[in-house]
C-alpha positions in Angstrom: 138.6 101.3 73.3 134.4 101.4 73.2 133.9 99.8 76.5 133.9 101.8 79.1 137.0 101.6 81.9 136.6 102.9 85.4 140.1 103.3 87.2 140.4 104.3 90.8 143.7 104.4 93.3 143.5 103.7 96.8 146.2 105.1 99.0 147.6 106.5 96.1 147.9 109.8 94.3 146.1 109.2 90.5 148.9 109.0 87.9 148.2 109.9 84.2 151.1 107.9 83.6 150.0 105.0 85.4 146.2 104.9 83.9 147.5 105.3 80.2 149.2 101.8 81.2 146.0 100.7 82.3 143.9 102.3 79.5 147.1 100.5 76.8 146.3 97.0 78.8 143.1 97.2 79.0 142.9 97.5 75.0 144.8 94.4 74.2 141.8 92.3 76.3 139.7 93.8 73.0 141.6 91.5 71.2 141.2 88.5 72.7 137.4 88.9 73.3 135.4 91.7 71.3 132.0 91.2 73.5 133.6 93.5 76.8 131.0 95.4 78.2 133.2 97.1 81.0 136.6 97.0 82.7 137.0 98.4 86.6 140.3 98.7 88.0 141.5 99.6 91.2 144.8 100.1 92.1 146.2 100.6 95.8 149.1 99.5 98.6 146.5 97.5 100.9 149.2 96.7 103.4 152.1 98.3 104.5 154.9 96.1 105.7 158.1 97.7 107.9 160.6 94.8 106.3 159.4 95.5 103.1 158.7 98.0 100.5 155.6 98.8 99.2 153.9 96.4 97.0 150.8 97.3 94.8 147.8 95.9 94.6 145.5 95.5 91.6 142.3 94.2 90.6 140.6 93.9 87.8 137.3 93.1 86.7 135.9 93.0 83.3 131.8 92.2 82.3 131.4 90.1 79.7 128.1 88.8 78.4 127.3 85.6 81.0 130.2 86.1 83.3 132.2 88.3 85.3 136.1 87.7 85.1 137.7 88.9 88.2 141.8 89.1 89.1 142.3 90.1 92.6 146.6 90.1 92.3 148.0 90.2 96.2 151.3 91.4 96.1 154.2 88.4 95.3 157.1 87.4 97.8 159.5 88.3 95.3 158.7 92.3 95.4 158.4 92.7 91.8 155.0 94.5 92.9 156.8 97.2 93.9 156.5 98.7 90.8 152.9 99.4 90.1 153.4 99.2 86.3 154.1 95.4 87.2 151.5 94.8 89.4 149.1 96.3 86.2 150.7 94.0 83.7 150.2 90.8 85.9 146.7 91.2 86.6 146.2 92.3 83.0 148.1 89.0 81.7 145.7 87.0 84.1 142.7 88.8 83.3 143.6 87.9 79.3 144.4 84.3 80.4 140.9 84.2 82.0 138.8 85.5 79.2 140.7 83.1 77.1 139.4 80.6 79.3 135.9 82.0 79.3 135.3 81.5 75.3 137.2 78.4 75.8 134.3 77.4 77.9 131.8 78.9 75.7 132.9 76.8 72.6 
């Protein structure tokens, strides 16, 4: 990957596991748009609910040349969040669906 990635956890202990994810996701956005400058992504449990598990929350923002696409993925009703390797592959699927968007646009 020859853009830089900066990964950080909130309320969370860093997991190699869980940033190779990140690091595998975060190449498959090279192929939709080869002009990435940068990737931050932060993943943390911002709230913590007593009738329900924890649910993960992830955002991602990636610099490209003229814009900033940003995914800022709350946690869902339906608790598949739970699992932070979910919560990862949402955002990344919106953050690809947005940079598709973006050279859309740019066409």
């Amino acid at each position: 990957m020859p853009f830089p990635l900066q990964i950080r956890f909130n309320g969370i202990d860093r997991s190699d596991a869980l940033s190779s994810w990140i690091h595998e996701w975060a190449g498959k956005l090279e192929r939709v748009h080869d002009q990435i400058e940068s990737a931050e992504v932060v993943v943390g449990l911002p709230h913590l609910h007593h009738h329900q598990g924890k649910q993960f929350h992830v955002s991602v923002r990636v610099h490209v040349p003229g814009e900033d696409v940003i995914v800022d993925r709350d946690p869902g009703v339906d608790k598949a969040h739970e699992d932070p390797y979910v919560a990862v592959r949402d955002a990344f699927r919106a953050a690809r669906r947005q940079l598709e968007e973006h050279i859309l646009r740019r066409r």
